[in-house]
C-alpha positions as CSV (number, residue, x, y, z in Angstrom):
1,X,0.0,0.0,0.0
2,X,1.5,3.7,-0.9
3,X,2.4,5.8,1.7
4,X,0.1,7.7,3.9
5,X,2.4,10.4,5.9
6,X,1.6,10.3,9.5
7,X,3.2,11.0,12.8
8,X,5.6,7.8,13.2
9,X,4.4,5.5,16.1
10,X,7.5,3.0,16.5
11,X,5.5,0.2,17.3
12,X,9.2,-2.1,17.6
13,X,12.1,-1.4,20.0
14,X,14.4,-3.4,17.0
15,X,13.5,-4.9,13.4
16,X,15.5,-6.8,10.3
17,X,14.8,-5.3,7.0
18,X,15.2,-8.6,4.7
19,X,16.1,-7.3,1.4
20,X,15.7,-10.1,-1.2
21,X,14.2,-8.7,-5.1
22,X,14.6,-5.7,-3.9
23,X,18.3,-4.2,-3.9
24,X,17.9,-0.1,-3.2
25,X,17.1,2.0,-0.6
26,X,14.8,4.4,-2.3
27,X,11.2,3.6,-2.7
28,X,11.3,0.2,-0.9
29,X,7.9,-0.6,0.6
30,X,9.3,-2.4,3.3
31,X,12.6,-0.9,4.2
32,X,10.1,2.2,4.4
33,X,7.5,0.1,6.7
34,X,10.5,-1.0,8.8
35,X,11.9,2.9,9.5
36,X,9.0,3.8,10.1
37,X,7.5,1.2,13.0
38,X,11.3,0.7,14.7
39,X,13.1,2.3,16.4
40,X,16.3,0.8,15.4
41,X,16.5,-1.1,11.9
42,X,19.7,-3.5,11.3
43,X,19.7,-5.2,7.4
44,X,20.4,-8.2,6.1
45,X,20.8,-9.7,2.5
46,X,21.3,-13.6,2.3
47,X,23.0,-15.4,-0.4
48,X,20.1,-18.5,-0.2
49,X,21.8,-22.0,-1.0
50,X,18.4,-23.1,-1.9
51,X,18.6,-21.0,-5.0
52,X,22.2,-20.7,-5.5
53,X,23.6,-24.4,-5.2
54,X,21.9,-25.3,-8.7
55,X,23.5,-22.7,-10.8
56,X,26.5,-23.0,-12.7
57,X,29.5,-21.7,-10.8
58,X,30.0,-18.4,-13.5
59,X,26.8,-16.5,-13.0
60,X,25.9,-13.3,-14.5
61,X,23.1,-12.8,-12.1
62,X,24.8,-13.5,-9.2
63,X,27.7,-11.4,-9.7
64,X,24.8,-8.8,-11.0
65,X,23.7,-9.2,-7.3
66,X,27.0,-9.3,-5.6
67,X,28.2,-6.2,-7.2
68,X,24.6,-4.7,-6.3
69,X,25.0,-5.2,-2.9
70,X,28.4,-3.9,-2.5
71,X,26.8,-0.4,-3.5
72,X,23.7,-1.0,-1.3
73,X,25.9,-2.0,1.6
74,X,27.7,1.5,1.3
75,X,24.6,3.5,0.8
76,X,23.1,2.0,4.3
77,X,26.5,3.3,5.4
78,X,26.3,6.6,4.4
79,X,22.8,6.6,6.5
80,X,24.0,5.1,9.4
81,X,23.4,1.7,8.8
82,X,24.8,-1.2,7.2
83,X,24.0,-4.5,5.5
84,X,25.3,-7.9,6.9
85,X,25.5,-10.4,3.9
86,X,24.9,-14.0,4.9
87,X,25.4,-17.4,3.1
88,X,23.1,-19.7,3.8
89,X,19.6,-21.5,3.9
90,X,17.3,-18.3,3.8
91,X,14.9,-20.2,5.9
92,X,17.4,-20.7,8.7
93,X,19.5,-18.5,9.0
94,X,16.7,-15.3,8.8
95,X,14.8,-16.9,12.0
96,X,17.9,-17.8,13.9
97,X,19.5,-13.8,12.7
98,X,16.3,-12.5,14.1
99,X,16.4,-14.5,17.8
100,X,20.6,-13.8,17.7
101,X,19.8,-9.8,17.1
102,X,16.9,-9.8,19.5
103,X,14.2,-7.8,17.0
104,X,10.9,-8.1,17.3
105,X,10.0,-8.0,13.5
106,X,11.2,-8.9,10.1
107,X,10.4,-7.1,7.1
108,X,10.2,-8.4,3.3
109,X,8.8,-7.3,0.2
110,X,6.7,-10.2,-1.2
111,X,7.7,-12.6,-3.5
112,X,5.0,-14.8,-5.3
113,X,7.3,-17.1,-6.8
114,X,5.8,-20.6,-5.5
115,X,9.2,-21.8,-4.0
116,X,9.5,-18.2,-2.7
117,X,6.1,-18.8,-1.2
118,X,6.9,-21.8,0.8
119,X,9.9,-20.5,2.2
120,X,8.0,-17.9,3.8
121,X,6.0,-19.7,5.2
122,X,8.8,-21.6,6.8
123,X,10.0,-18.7,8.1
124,X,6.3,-17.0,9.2
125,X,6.5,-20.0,11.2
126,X,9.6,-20.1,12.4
127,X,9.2,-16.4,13.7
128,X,6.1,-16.7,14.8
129,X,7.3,-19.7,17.4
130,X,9.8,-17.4,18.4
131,X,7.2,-14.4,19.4
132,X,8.5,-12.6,16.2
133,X,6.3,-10.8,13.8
134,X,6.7,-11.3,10.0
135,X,5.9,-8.3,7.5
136,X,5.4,-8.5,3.9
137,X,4.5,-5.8,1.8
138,X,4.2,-5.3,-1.9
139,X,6.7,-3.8,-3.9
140,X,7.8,-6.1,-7.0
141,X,4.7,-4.5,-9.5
142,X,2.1,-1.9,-9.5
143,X,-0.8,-4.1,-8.7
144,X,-0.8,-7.9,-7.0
145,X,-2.4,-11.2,-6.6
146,X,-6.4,-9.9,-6.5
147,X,-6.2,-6.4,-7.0
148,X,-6.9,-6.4,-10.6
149,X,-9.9,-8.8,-11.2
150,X,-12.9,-8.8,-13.4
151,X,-16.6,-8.1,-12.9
152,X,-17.4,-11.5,-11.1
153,X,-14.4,-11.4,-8.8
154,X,-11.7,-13.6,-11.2
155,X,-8.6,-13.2,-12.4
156,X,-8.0,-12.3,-16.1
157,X,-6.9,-14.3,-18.3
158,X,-7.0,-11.9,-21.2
159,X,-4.2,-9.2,-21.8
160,X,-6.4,-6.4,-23.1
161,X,-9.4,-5.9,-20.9
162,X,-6.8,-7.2,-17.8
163,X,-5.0,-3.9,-19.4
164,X,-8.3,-1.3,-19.3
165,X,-9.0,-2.8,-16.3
166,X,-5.5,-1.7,-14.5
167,X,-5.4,1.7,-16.3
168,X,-9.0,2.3,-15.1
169,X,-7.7,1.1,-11.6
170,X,-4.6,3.5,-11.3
171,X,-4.2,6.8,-10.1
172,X,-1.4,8.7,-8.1
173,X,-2.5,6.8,-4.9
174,X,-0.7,3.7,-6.4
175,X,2.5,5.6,-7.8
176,X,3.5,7.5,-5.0
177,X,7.2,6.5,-4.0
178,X,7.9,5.1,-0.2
179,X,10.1,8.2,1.1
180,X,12.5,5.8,2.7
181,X,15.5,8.1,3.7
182,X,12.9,10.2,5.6
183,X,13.4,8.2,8.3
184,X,16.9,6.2,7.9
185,X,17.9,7.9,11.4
186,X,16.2,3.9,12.5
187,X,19.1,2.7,10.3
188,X,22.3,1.3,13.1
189,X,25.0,-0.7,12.0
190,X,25.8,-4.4,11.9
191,X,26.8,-5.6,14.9
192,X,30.4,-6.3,15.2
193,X,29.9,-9.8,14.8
194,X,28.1,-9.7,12.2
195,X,29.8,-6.9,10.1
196,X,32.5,-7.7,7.2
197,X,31.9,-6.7,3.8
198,X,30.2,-8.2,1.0
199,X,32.1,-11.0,0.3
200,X,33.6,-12.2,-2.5
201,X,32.3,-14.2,-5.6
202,X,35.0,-17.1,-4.7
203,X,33.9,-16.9,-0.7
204,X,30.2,-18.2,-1.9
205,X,31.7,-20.8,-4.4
206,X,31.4,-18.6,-7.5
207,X,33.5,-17.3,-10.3
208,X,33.7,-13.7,-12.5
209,X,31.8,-13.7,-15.3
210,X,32.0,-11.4,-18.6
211,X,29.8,-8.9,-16.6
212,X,31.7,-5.8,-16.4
213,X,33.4,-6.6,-20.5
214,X,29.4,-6.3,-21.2
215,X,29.6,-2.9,-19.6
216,X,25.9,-3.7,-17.8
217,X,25.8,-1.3,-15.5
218,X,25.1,-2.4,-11.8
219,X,23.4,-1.5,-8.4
220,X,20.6,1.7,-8.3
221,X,23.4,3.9,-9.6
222,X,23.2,1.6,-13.0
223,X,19.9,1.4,-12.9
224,X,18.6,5.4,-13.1
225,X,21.8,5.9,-15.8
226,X,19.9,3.2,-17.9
227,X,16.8,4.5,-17.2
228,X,18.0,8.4,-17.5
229,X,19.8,7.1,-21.0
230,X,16.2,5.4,-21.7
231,X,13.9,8.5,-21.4
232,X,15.9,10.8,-24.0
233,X,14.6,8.0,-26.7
234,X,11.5,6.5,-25.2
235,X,9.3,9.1,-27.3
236,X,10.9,6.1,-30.2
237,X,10.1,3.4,-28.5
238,X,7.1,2.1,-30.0
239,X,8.8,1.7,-33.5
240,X,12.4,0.9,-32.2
241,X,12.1,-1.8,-29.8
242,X,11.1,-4.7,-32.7
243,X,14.5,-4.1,-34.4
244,X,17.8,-5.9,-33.1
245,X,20.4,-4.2,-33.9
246,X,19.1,-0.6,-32.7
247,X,19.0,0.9,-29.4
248,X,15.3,0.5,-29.1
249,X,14.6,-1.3,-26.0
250,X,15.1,0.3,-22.0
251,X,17.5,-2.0,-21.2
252,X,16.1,-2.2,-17.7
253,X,14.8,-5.4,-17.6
254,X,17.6,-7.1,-15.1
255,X,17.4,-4.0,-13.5
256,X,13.1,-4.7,-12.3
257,X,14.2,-8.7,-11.9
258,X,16.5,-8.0,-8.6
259,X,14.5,-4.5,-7.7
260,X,17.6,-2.3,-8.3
261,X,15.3,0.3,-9.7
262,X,11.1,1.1,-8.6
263,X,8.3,-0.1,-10.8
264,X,6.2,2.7,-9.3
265,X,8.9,4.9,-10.6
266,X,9.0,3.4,-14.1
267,X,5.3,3.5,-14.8
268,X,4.8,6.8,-13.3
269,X,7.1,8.3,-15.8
270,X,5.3,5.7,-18.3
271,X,2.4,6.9,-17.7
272,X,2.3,10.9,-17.5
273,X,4.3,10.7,-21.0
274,X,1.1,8.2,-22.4
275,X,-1.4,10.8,-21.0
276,X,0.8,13.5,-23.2
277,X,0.4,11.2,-26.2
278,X,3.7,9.8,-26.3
279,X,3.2,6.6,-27.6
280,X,6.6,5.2,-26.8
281,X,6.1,5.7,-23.5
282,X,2.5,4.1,-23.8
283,X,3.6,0.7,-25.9
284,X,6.6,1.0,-23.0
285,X,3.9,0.9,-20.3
286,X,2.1,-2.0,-21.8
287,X,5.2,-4.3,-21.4
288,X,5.2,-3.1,-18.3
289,X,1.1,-4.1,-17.5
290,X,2.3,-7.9,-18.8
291,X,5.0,-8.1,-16.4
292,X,2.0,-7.4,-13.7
293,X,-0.4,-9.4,-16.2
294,X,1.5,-12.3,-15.7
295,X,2.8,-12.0,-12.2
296,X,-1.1,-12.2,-11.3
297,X,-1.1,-15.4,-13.6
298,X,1.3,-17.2,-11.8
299,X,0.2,-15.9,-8.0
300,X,-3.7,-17.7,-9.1
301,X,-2.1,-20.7,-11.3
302,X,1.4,-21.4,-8.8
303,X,0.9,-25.3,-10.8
304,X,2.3,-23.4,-13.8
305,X,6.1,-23.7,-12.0
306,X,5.5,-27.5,-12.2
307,X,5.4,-27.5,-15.7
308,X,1.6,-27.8,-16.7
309,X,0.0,-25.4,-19.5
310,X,-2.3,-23.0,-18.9
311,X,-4.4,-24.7,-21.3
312,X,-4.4,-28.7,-20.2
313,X,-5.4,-29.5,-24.1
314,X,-1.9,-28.5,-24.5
315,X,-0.3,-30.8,-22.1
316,X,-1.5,-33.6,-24.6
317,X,0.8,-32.5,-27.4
318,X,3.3,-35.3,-28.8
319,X,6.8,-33.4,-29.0
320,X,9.5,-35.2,-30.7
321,X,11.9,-36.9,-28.2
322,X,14.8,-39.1,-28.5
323,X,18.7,-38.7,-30.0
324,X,17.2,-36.4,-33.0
325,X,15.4,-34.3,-30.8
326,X,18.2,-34.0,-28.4
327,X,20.3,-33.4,-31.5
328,X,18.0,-30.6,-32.5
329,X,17.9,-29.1,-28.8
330,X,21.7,-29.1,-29.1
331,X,22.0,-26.8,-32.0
332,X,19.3,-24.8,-31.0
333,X,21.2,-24.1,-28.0
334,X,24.5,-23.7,-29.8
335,X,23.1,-21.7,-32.6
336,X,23.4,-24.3,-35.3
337,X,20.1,-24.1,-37.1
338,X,21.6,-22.6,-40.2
339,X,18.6,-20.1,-39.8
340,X,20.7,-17.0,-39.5
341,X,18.4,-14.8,-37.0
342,X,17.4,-17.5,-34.7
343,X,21.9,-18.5,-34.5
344,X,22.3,-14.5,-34.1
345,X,20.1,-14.2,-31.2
346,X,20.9,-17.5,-29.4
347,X,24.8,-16.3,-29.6
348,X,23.6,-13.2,-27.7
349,X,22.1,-14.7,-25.4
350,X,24.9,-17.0,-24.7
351,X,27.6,-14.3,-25.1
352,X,25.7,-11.7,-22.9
353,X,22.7,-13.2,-21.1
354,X,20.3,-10.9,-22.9
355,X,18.1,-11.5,-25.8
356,X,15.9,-8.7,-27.5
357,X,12.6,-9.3,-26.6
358,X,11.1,-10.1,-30.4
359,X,13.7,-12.7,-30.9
360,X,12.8,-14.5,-27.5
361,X,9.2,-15.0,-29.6
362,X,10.9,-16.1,-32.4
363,X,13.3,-18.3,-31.1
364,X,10.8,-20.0,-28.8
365,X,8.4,-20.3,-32.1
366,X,11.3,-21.9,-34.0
367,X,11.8,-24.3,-31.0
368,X,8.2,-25.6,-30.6
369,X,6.9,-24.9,-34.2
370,X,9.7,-25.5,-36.4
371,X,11.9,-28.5,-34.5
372,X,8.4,-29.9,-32.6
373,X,10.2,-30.0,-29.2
374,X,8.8,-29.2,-25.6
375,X,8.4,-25.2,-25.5
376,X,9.2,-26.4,-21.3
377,X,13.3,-27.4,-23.0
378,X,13.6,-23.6,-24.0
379,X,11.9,-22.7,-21.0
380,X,15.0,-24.3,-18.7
381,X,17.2,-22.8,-20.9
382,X,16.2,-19.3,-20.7
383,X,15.7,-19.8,-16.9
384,X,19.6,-20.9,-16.3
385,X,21.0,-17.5,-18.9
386,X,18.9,-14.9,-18.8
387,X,20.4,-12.4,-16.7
388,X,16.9,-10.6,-15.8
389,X,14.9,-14.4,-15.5
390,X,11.6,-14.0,-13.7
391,X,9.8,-17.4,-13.4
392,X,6.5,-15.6,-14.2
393,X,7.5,-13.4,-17.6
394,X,9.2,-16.4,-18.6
395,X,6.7,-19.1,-18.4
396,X,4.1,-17.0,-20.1
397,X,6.2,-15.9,-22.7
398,X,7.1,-19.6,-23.3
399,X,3.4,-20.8,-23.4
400,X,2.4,-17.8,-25.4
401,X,4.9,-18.7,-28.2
402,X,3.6,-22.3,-27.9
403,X,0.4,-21.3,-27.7
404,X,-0.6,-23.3,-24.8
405,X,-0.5,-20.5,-22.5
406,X,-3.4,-17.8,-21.5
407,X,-4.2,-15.1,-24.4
408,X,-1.3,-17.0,-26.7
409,X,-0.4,-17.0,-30.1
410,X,-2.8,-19.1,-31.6
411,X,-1.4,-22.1,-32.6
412,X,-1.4,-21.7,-36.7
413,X,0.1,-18.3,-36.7
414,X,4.1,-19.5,-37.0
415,X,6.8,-17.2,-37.2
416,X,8.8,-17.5,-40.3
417,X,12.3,-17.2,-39.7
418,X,13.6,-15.8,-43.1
419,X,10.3,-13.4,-42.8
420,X,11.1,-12.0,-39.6
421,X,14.9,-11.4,-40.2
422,X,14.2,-9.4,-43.5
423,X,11.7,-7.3,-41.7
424,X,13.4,-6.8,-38.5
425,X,17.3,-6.6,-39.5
426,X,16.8,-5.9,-42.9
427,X,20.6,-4.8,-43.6
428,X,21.7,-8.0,-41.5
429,X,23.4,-6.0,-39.2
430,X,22.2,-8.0,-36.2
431,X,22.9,-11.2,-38.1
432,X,26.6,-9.3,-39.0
433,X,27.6,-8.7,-35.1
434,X,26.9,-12.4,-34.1
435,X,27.8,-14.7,-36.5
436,X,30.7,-12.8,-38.3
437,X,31.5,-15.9,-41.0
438,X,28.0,-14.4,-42.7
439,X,29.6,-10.6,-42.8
440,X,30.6,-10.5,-46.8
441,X,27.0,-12.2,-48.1
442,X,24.5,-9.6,-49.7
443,X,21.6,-8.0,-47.4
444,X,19.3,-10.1,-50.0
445,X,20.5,-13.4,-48.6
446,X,22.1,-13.0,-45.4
447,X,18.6,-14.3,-43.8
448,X,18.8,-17.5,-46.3
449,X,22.5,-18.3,-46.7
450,X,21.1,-21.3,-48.8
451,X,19.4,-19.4,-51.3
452,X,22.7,-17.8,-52.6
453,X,24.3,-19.1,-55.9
454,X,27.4,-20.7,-56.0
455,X,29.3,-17.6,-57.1
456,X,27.7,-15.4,-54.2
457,X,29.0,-18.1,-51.8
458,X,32.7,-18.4,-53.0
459,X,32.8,-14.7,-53.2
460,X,32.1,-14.7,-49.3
461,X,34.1,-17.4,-48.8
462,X,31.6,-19.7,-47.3
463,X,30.9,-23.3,-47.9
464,X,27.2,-24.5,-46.2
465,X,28.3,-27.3,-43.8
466,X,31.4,-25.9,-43.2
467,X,31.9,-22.6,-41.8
468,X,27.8,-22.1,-41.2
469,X,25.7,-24.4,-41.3
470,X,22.7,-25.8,-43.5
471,X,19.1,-25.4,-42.7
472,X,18.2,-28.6,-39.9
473,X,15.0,-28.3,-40.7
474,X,12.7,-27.0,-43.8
475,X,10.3,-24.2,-42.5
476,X,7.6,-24.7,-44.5
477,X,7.6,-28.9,-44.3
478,X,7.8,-28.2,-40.1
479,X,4.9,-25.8,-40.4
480,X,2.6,-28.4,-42.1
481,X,3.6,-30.7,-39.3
482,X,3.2,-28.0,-36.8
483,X,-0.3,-27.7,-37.8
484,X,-1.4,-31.2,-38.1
485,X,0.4,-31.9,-34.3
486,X,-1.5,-28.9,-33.0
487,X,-4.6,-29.7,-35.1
488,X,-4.7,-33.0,-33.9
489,X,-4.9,-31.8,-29.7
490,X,-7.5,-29.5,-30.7
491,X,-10.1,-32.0,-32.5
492,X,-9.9,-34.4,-29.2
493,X,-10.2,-30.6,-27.0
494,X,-13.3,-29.3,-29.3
495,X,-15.3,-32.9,-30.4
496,X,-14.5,-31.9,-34.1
């Protein structure tokens, strides 16, 4: 809930302020909540082992986090305060921290992830044995859960009127930024026990990455240059964002996943600049209505982390499995189609953790429509290198591409590869950056290296097979099959 300024009433002698998605002191619901009910506020960020011991020891994300905190830590400082870094099992060592510091409440912003879910409740209980009080407040996305429902009290399950329905919805009320260093005088230091620095990548078991060669920029501080960069081109957005190889997008994306920058801030912005008529800045506050869209989605439909559609029809789909598919998976993954656009964008995403947002689509079509595998394959694979992951955008934007999610593609409109790539990067100079052995063929047939004669090829100096390779699959043969796979599941769905 927003802010309603009142005289403070410090309701606690001593609370922890549990930062998890969530890494800034500015506009943090419940950093702000904590200030304002304690009387003395000590922090705590906690590398969880139950997230951490299944990633691969060279991270992105978590030297995204680690570098984060080192700048959050020095903020708190700067206030008075201080942020003691654990590494542990969140759902120990935050009820044993608590008893150890003697506080009478913990404060969290919420996290509706379903694993995220049952660890709070581990800890709600764990507290609550202990005589402590557990706060959770919302912070993550403009509206939550049941805020935004229809007529008859449901969810939606439809972007557009789920869309009217949350502009009709917002006001100022639900913008207004938690003035949080209002009251950091609460803010006291670690205790000496518990105060050392962030520690290092090799102290939790991890490795550097490529991070700081990919010049993403960390912490708040990198967040509001991103987003200050952002708003001297948003008026473009609308038009730039579908094309690869221009500066289109925000770029902000990793910056919402680990809450190094305010949602409330973002669509404020968003939103005065759409009430002005700047349609960048409306199509740029529609993405971020689906990132709420399909928050709510998950928070009613938490089955949809086990790996079930949205639409059970979908669930009976035969995907191809065995050494071929796995063989197909493989250069998918390796970007080895010999579809130049869908190899491009899987080599960013390997190089840098990021993928342009239109490419994810066509990627993920070219995964379930062209190859016939599992959309839930490219779903794990997203999950493990995407540096701004969020189980909820991820999932839907998997089973939208498949079509088996809510409001998805239907399931005969197939992106064509070759169709896409001369639309989108229609000088190749996407396809150029990322697979550099395509550099010297003509804008005409960079997007079908297998379409150019002979001639065009030795002038290149490219043999298919060798230095790139040849189509794995023919589009138009996989669409037919595409159509009679999906048209198959839908006959038994409908009766006919």
């Amino acid at each position: 809930m927003p802010p309603i300024l009142l005289a403070v009433d410090k309701t606690y002698p001593k609370g922890l302020m549990w930062f998890r998605r969530d890494l800034r002191v500015d506009d943090n619901a419940a950093l702000w909540r904590a200030l304002r009910t304690c009387r003395e506020v000590v922090c705590v960020f906690v590398f969880d082992k139950a997230i951490l011991d299944s990633l691969p020891r060279a991270d992105r994300r978590v030297e995204f986090i680690r570098e984060s905190l080192v700048e959050l830590d020095a903020e708190l400082r700067a206030l008075g305060g201080g942020l003691i870094v654990r590494h542990a099992l969140a759902e120990d060592e935050i009820p044993e921290l608590a008893h150890a510091l003697d506080v009478q409440a913990v404060f969290a912003n919420r996290d509706d992830e379903p694993a995220a879910i049952a660890r709070d409740a581990k800890v709600f209980g764990a507290l609550a044995n202990a005589g402590i009080t557990f706060h959770t407040a919302k912070d993550q996305v403009v509206f939550e859960r049941d805020e935004v429902l229809t007529k008859v009290g449901q969810p939606y399950t439809v972007f557009t009127p789920y869309k009217r329905a949350w502009l009709a919805k917002l006001d100022d009320f639900f913008l207004k930024p938690y003035p949080s260093r209002g009251y950091a005088e609460s803010l006291i230091a670690p205790p000496a026990r518990y105060d050392a620095p962030v520690p290092a990548l090799q102290d939790i078991g991890f490795e550097a990455t490529n991070l700081s060669t990919l010049e993403i920029p960390t912490g708040a501080q990198g967040g509001a240059t991103l987003f200050e960069d952002f708003f001297d081109r948003i008026d473009r957005y609308d038009a730039a964002r579908n094309f690869p190889a221009v500066r289109g997008p925000s770029y902000l994306s990793v910056h919402l996943r680990f809450g190094t920058v305010s949602i409330r801030q973002l669509a404020s912005v968003a939103h005065q600049l759409s009430l002005q008529g700047n349609a960048g800045a409306a199509t740029w506050l529609s993405e971020l209505i689906w990132r709420d869209f399909y928050f709510q989605i998950l928070a009613h439909n938490p089955h949809l982390a086990e790996g079930k559609s949205f639409r059970p029809e979908y669930d009976k789909i035969i995907w191809h499995h065995g050494k071929h598919a796995d063989m197909l998976f493989d250069a998918w993954c390796q970007g080895r189609t010999g579809y130049p656009l869908i190899d491009a964008a899987m080599a960013q995403i390997n190089q840098s953790g990021y993928m342009h947002n239109r490419l994810r689509m066509v990627v993920a079509s070219f995964l379930c429509k062209d190859l016939g595998l599992d959309w839930r394959r490219g779903e794990a694979y997203f999950a493990l290198h995407l540096n701004d992951f969020e189980l909820s955008s991820n999932n839907g934007g998997w089973q939208w591409a498949s079509s088996s999610g809510c409001d998805a593609q239907p399931y005969f409109r197939i992106f064509n590869p070759v169709t896409q790539s001369e639309r989108f990067d229609p000088e190749g100079k996407f396809i150029r950056r990322y697979l550099p052995q395509l550099a010297s063929l003509s804008n005409k047939v960079i997007h079908a290296p297998w379409t150019a004669s002979p001639v065009e090829l030795e002038a290149a100096g490219l043999t298919l097979g060798e230095q790139y390779p040849k189509p794995i699959v023919d589009h138009a043969e996989a669409r037919d099959r595409t159509l009679q796979r999906y048209g198959v599941v839908r006959k038994v769905a409908t009766g006919h």
